[in-house]
N, C-alpha and C positions, 0 to 999 in steps of 0.2 A: 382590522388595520392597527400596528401600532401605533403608539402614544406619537405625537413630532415631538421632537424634546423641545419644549421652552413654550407649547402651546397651551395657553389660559384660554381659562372661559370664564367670565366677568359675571356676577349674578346679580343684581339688587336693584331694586325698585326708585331709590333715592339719586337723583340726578346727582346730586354733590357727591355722596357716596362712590357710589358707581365711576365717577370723573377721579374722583384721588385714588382710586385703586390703578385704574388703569393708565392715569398717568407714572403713579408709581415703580408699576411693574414695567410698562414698556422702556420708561427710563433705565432699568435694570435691565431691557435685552431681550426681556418675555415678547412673544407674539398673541396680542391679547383680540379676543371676540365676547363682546357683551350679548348680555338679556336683560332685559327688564322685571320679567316675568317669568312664572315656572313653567310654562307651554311652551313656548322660545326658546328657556334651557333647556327643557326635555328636546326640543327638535332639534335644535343646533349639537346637543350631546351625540343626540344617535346619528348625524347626517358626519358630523367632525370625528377627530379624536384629539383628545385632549389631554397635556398629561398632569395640566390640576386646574380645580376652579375655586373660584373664590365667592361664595355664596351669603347671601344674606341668612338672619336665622329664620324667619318668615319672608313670606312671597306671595303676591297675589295670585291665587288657584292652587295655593299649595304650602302644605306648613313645610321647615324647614327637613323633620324627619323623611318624608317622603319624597322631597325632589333630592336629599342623599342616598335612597334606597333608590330612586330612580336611576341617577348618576351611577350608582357600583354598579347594578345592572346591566348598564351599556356599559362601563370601561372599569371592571373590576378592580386595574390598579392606579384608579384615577387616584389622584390627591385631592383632599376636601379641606380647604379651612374655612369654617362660620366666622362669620360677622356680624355682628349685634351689641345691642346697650348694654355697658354695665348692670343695669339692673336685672338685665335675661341673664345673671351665671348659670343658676340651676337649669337653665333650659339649653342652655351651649354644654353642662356636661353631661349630659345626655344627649347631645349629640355628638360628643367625644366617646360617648361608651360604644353608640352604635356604629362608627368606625372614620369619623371625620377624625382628620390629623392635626388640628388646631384650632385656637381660638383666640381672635382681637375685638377688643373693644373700638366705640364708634366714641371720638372722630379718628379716621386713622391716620396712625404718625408713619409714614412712610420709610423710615429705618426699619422698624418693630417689623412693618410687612414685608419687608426685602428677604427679612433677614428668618423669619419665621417657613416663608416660600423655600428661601433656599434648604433651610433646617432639613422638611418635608421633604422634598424632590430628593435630595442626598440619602434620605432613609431609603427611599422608594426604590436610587438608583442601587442601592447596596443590598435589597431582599433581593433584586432582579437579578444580581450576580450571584447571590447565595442561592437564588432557584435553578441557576442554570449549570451551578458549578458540580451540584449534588442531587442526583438521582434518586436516590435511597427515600423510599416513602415514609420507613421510621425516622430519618435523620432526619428529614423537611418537615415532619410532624413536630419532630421535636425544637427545629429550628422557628417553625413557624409559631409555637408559643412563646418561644423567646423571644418573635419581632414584636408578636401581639403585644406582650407585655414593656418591652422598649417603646413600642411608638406610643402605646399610651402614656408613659412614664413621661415620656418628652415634650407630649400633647397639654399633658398639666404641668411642666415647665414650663412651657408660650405663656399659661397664664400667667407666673409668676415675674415673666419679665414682660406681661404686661405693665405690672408695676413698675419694675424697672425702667422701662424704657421709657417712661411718663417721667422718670424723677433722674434727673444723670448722678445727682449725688451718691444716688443708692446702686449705680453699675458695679454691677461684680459681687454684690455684697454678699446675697447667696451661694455665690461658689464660693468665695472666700472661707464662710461660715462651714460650708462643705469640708473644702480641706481643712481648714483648723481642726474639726470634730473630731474627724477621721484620725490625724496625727494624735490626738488628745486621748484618743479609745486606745489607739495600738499602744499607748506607753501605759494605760494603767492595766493592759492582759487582761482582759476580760473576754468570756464566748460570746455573753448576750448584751445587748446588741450585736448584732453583727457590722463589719466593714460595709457592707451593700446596704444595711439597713439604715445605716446613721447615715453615709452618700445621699440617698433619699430623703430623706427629713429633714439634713440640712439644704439642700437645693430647695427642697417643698415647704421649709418652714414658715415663710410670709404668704404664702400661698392664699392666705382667708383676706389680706388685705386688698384683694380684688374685691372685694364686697366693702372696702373702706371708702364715703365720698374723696375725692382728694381733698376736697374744704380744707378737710381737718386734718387728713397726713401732711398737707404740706404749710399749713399753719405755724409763722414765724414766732409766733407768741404763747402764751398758756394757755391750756386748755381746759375749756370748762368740763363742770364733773360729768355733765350727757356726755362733751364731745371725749374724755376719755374713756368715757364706760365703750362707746363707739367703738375706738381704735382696737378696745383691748375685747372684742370679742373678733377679731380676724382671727386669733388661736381658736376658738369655737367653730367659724366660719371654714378654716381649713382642714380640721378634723373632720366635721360634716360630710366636704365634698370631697374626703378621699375616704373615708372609710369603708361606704358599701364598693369603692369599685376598686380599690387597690387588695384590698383581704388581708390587709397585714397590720394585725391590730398592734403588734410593737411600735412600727414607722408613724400611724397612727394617734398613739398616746405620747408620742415623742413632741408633737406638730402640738396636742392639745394642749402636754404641757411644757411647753419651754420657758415659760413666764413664769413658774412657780417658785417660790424664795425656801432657799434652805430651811429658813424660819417660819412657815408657815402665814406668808403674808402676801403672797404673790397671786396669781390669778392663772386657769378660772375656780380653782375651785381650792386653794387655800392648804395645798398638801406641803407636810413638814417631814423635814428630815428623807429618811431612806423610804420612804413611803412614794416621794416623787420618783420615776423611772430611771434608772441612770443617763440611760442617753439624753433625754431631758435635761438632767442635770450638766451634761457633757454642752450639749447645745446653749443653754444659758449661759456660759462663759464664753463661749467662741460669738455666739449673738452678740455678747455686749462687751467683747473688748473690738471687734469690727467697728462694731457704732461708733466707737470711742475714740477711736482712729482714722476715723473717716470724714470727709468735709460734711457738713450742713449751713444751707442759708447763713442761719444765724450763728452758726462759729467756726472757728478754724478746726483742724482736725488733732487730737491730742497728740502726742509721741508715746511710742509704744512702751516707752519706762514707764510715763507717767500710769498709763492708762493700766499696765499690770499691777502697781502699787495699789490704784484703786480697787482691783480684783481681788488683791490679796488682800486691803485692808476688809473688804465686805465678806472674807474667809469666813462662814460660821453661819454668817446672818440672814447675806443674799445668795453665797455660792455653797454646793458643797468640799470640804474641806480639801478631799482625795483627791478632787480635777483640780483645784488650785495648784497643789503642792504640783504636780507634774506637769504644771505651765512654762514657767522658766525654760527646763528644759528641753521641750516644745518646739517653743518659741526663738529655741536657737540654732534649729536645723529644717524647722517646716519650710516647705514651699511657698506659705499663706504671706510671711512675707514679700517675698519676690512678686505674688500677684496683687498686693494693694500699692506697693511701689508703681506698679504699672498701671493700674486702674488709679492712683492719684493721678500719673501725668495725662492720663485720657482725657479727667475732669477738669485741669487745669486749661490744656491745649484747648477744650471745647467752650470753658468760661471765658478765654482768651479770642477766640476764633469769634463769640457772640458780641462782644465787646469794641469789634474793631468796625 
């Protein structure tokens, strides 16, 4: 039987849990049926069809890997997103390698899961069209490693706005950091990195800060020397969790080091000069003139002169010299403007809207 479109199946053990998904979802349109339990989902799977569900990462009678292998079983092209505590990541991305399409953290913010749901479904309706449009068992092989490796790509983007969507300050800031990169590479001609490579590592770059408590990310004040040794191992955190499953130690070394200082003072590991990766180097400019232009709690957000000035005065020390110099430049035809234009009046409208 086909999927019905818009049919969930509700997984998890947690009464409160369970209640904010599904009110969630059905406010958004979905036709949602709950379990409690992995017997219940197992039987509601195979008696229904469904075209995603939303599962806990454990279950009682069943860890989380098995009631996924149970689920593709009965509806190969079901959608699967886990749900579980921040402190389960390494157990949620392993459950993203074995073929679930995302992952939220508990408690869940019912935008993040709208919007993550639809993310999914949209992949799902678009392999269906690519399966049906092309016969050709070479082409579909070769199609099919390409979705493989998009849906995963995207799978470890949910996490990232996991973050996101917990802090509105920080909306958009990864794609921002994306396009900046990307415009930043193409003007210095370079082969290596590549366009697709820095795309990736700038979207994936806060990626470890899922493993950050929020305590301390969203902490209006100074940080003590624990809580910044903390923060500053997410570069550590997000190298880890992509390394064995992305295979691309470039994109990789990019994410580990983007914190490192021209000067050999930066973290995790203190590299100076042309020893840091370029992209790296590419990324720590674009990272931190976004921050610097961007609102936080505690200040207003700079102006984009100012915040270049500071770029260029840290030429040498904190940046490398070569992405500096073809900032200006940059900066006066990239797109990245146009999208922090927009993503400010998003945070305004929203700080306004909470306010009233």
């Amino acid at each position: 039987m086909p999927a019905a479109e818009g049919a969930v199946l509700v997984v998890h053990d947690d009464v409160q849990t369970r209640e904010a998904i599904l009110k969630s979802l059905t406010h958004a349109g979905y036709t949602c049926t709950q379990a409690n339990n992995a017997h219940e989902a197992e039987e509601l799977a195979s008696e229904g069809s469904f075209s995603l569900a939303v599962s806990a990462l454990e279950m009682p009678g069943s860890h989380s890997a098995g009631l996924l292998d149970e689920l593709r079983g009965t509806s190969p092209d079901i959608v699967v997103i886990v749900v579980a505590p921040r402190e389960e990541v390494n157990a949620a991305v392993d459950c993203l390698k074995r073929g679930a399409d995302g992952y939220l953290v508990t408690p869940i913010n019912p935008t993040e899961l709208q919007l993550v749901a639809s993310r999914a479904l949209d992949r799902q309706r678009a392999d269906a069209l690519l399966r049906n449009q092309d016969s050709s068992a070479q082409l579909e092989e070769a199609r099919r490693k390409r979705r493989v490796r998009t849906a995963f790509l995207k799978a470890l983007e949910s996490l990232s706005y996991c973050y996101e969507a917990k802090d509105p300050y920080s909306k958009g800031h990864s794609d921002r950091v994306s396009r900046l990169s990307m415009s930043v590479l193409g003007a210095l001609e370079v082969e290596c990195p590549t366009q697709e490579q820095i795309h990736i590592a700038g979207l994936l770059h806060d990626l470890g800060k899922i493993g950050v408590r929020e305590s301390v990310l969203h902490k209006p004040g100074a940080l003590s020397e624990n809580e910044l040794e903390h923060v500053q191992s997410h570069a550590l955190i997000g190298a880890r969790i992509l390394r064995p499953v992305i295979q691309d130690a470039v994109v990789a070394d990019m994410i580990l080091h983007h914190h490192e200082r021209y000067d050999g003072r930066g973290y995790p590991h203190g590299l100076e000069g042309e020893s840091i990766p370029l992209g790296a180097r590419v990324l720590a400019v674009a990272d931190s003139l976004d921050a610097m232009t961007s609102p936080r709690p505690y200040r207003p957000p700079e102006s984009v002169e100012s915040a270049l000035r500071e770029v260029q005065d840290s030429a040498g020390s904190r940046y490398d010299p070569k992405v500096v110099k073809v900032l200006p430049d940059v900066l006066s035809r990239a797109d990245w403007m146009v999208q922090l234009k927009r993503d400010r009046t998003h945070i305004f409208l929203k700080s306004v809207a909470e306010e009233s």
